[in-house]
C-alpha positions, 0 to 999 in steps of 0.5 A: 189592519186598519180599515178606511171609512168610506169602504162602508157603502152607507158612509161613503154615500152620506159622506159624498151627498155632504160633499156634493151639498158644499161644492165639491168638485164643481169644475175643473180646469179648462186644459184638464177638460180638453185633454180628456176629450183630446183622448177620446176622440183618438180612440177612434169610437163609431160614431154612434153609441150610448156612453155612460159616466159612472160616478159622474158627479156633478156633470162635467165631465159628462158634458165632455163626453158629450162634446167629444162624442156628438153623435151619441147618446150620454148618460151619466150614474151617481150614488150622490144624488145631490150630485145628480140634482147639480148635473141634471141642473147644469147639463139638461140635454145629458141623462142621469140615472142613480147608480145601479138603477139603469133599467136595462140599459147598456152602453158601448163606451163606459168612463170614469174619472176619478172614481175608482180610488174612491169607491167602497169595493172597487171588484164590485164597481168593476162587476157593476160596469161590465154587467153595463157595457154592450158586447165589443164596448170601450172603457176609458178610467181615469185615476191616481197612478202609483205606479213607480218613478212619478215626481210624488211616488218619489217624495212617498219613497223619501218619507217613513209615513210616504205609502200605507200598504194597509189602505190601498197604497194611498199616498200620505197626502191623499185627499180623504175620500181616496180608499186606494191607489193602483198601479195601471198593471192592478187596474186591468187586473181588477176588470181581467175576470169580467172579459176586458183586457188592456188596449193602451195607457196614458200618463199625466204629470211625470214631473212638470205635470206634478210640479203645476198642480202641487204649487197651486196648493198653499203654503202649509200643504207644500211645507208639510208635503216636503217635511223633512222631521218624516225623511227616512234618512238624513240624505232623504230629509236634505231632498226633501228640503231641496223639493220644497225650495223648488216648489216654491220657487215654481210657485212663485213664479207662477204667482207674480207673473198672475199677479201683473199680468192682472194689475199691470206694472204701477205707474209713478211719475219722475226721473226716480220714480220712472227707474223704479217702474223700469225694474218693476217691467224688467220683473214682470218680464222675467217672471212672465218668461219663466211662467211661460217656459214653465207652462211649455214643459207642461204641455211638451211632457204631456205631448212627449211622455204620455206613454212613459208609466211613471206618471202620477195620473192614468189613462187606461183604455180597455176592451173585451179580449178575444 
């Protein structure tokens, strides 16, 4: 059976302080951000209490929390403390602390995002957070989702090299920190023996969701994402071949419709030169259209879809059980 790397605490440590030293994870987008705030302050918290960021990195999303929660008091943990330096450095109002150094303190509403598919034993980090979470708290964790029917679970069921069942499931095309990828139902599994339970779930990127993100990646990650030399049968490589037409139609659209709304449609001067900049507007409109059609269904199949399990991304709330 093949074991990851990272699931040595050590490596993982000196392997994210690296990271952290080159930029990883700096920022994240703006509508991103305003999503997760979005979904916490729906969950109703009191409006006091003290929140923790575990694996907080470099502090964004500890400033998220602290946007959304006004009236608490924010902390933020890491292993990386590199990472603690940059978040400390950004956010000066919020406090950070050295994962599993937090002297006593407990929390009523503890969040992750995008942490659990990277740490070493995740029972552990599990353990970890409930032995820090005052009694009646929240947690909020936000990961991948390998829950089936998401626009990438589909690709993987198309490919021979799609899943590994022996390093957590992962999606082939996961980023090389990623130990794992759970489906909701094996996230709560994992805080069941610590006394919290599942109260709701959210999902992101059903399939307008996964195609943004995916198109903004290069040309070769795209060309090798939708390889149809791995395509289990001669019918899944012609769907392969047919994803990556649409992936890039998508993002091309995207890119011409950034790239005149940046420069603008070229001038030129005479009656030749004058229909040439005519076609040029009438293309811009068209790919500025269709950008913003794309983007609706974005945000519609978030607003529309949010409790439909075949997303690729998860929002999963839970509380101690009665």
């Amino acid at each position: 059976m093949k074991t990851h790397k990272l699931l040595d605490k050590d490596a993982s440590t000196k392997f994210y302080e690296a990271r952290y030293a080159d930029g990883y994870m700096d920022d994240w987008d703006a509508a991103k951000k305003e999503r997760v705030k979005e979904v916490i302050i729906k969950m109703n918290l009191p409006t006091q209490g003290q929140a923790l960021d575990y694996g907080c990195g470099n502090g964004v999303f500890t400033e998220v929390l602290a946007q959304a929660l006004p009236g608490w008091k924010i902390y933020g943990s890491d292993i990386s403390l590199v990472a603690l330096a940059n978040a400390a450095r950004r956010f000066p109002k919020v406090l950070f602390f050295e994962g599993g150094k937090a002297n006593e303190l407990t929390f009523n509403f503890i969040f992750t995002h995008h942490v659990l598919e990277h740490v070493p034993d995740i029972s552990a980090s599990a353990q970890e957070m409930a032995a820090l979470a005052a009694p009646n708290a929240h947690m909020l964790h936000i990961m991948p989702c390998g829950n089936a029917g998401s626009f990438e679970h589909k690709i993987c069921a198309l490919r021979k090299d799609g899943t590994d069942p022996t390093l957590g499931n992962r999606f082939f095309f996961e980023d090389e920190g990623h130990v794992r990828r759970l489906t909701s139902a094996q996230l709560v599994a994992v805080f069941a023996p610590f006394g919290f339970r599942y109260t709701q779930g959210l999902f992101a990127n059903q399939y307008e969701g996964a195609l943004a993100w995916i198109s903004d990646y290069s040309d070769e990650f795209i060309t090798d994402l939708t390889n149809p030399a791995q395509a289990v049968d001669t019918q899944a490589s012609l769907e392969l071949m047919r994803i990556r037409q649409l992936l890039f139609d998508y993002k091309h659209t995207k890119v011409q419709a950034l790239a005149y709304r940046a420069n603008g449609i070229p001038y030129t001067h005479g009656l030749r030169s004058l229909g040439i900049m005519i076609k040029q507007f009438l293309k811009a409109y068209r790919f500025n259209h269709q950008y913003e059609a794309d983007k609706r269904r974005f945000a519609t199949e978030w607003a529309t879809r949010a409790t439909q399990e075949n997303g690729s991304e998860m929002y999963i709330m839970l509380n101690p059980g009665q």
